[in-house]
C-alpha positions as CSV (number, residue, x, y, z in Angstrom):
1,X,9.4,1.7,27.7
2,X,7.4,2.7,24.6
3,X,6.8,-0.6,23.5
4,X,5.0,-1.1,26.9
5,X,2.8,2.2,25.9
6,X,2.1,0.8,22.1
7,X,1.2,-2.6,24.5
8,X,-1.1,-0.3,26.3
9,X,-2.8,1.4,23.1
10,X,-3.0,-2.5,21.7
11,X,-4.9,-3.6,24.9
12,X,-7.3,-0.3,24.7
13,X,-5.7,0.7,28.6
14,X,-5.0,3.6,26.6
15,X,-7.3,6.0,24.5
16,X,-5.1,7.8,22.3
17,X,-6.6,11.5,21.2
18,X,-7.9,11.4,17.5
19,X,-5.1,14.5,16.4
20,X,-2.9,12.1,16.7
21,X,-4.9,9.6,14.8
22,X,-5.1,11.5,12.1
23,X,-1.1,13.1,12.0
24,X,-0.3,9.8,12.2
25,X,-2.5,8.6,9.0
26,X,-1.3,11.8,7.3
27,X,2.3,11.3,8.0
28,X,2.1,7.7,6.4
29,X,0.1,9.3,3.3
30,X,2.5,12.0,2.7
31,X,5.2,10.2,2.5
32,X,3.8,7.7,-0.1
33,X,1.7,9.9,-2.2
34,X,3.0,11.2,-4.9
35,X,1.8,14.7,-4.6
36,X,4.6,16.5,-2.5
37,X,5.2,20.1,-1.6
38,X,9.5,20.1,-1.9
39,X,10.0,17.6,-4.4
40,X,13.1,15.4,-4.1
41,X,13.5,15.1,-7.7
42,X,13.7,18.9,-8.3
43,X,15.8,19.8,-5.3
44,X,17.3,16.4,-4.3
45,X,17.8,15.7,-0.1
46,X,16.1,19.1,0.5
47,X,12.7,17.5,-0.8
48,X,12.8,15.5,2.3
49,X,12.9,18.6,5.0
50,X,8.7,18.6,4.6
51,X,8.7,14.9,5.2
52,X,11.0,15.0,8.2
53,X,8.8,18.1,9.1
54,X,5.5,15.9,9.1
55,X,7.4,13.2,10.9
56,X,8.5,15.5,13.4
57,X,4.7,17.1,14.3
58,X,3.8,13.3,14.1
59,X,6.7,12.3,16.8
60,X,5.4,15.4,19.4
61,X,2.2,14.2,19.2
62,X,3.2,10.1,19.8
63,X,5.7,12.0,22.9
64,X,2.6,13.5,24.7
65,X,0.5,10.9,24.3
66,X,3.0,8.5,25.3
67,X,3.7,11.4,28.5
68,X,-0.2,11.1,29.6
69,X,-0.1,7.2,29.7
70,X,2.7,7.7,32.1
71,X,0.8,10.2,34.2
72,X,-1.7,8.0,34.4
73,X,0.2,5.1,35.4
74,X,1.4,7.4,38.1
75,X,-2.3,8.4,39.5
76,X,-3.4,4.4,39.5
């Protein structure tokens, strides 16, 4: 069902709030820039816990949204 909801956010039938906008931008610049707070060369597959940490915020932010299109759906 969430490719419906990305349909619905493609279409503008949804309005997605601009936190998640801008996790969303930051997760994607994190994860290429090559500024990082755990590096992976210095500590190996630990550096990745702050990735998978700004993936994560990034993931409960998409959840909600993806939660209020359905609500919304519902009151339609």
């Amino acid at each position: 069902m969430w490719w419906r909801f990305l349909k619905a956010i493609k279409d503008r039938e949804h309005r997605v709030a601009p936190t998640t906008w801008v996790v969303a931008i930051a997760a994607v610049v994190y994860t290429f820039a090559p500024i990082d707070l755990i590096p992976e060369l210095v500590l190996g597959p630990l550096g990745f816990a702050d990735d998978i940490g700004v993936w994560a915020i990034f993931a409960a932010l998409f959840a909600r949204e993806q939660r209020r299109w359905q609500v919304g759906l519902g009151s339609e």
